[in-house]
C-alpha positions in Angstrom: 111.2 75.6 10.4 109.0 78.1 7.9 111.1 79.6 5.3 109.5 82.3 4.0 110.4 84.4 0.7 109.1 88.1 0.9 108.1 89.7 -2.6 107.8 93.5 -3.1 104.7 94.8 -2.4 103.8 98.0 -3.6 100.2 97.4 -3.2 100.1 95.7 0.4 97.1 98.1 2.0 94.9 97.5 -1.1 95.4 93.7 -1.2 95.3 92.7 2.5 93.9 93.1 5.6 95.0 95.5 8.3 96.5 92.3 10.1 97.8 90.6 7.1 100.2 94.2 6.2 100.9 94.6 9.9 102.2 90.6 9.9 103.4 91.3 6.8 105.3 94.1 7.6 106.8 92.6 10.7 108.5 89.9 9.2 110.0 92.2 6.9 111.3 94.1 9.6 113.0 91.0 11.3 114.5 90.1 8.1 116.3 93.6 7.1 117.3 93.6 10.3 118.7 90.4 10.2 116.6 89.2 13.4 116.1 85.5 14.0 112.1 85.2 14.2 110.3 82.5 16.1 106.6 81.7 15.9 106.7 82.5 19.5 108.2 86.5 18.7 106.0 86.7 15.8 102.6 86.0 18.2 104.2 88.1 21.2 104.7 91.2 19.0 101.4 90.8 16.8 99.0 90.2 20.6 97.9 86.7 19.7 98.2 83.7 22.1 97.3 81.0 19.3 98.9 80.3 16.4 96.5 79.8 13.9 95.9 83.6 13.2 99.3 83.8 12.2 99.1 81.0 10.1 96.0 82.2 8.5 97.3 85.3 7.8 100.5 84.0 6.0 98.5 81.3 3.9 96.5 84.9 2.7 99.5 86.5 1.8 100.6 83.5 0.3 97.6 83.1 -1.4 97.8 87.4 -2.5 101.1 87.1 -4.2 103.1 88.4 -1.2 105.1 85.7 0.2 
């Protein structure tokens, strides 16, 4: 299990990647909507068939100040 706590961010296009907001911004989706989110909807919805993108690209955020 990943928990993951979302912080605003005002700034998300000037601090991250194209793929970072776009993951970014679809686990934010889930959660508002109350969704459950698996790895496995995460990588079907982003295109990826591995899941070390998506791991890369939440350790960035992480690393950015956004999760």
């Amino acid at each position: 299990m990943i928990i993951i706590k979302l912080e605003d961010a005002p700034n998300l296009d000037e601090v991250a990647t194209k793929a970072q907001a776009d993951t970014y911004r679809l686990i934010k989706a889930r959660f508002e909507a109350k969704q459950r989110t698996t790895v496995s909807d995460l990588l079907q919805e982003l295109g990826l068939t591995k899941s070390a993108p998506l791991f890369s690209r939440l350790d960035h955020l992480q690393q950015k100040g956004v999760l």
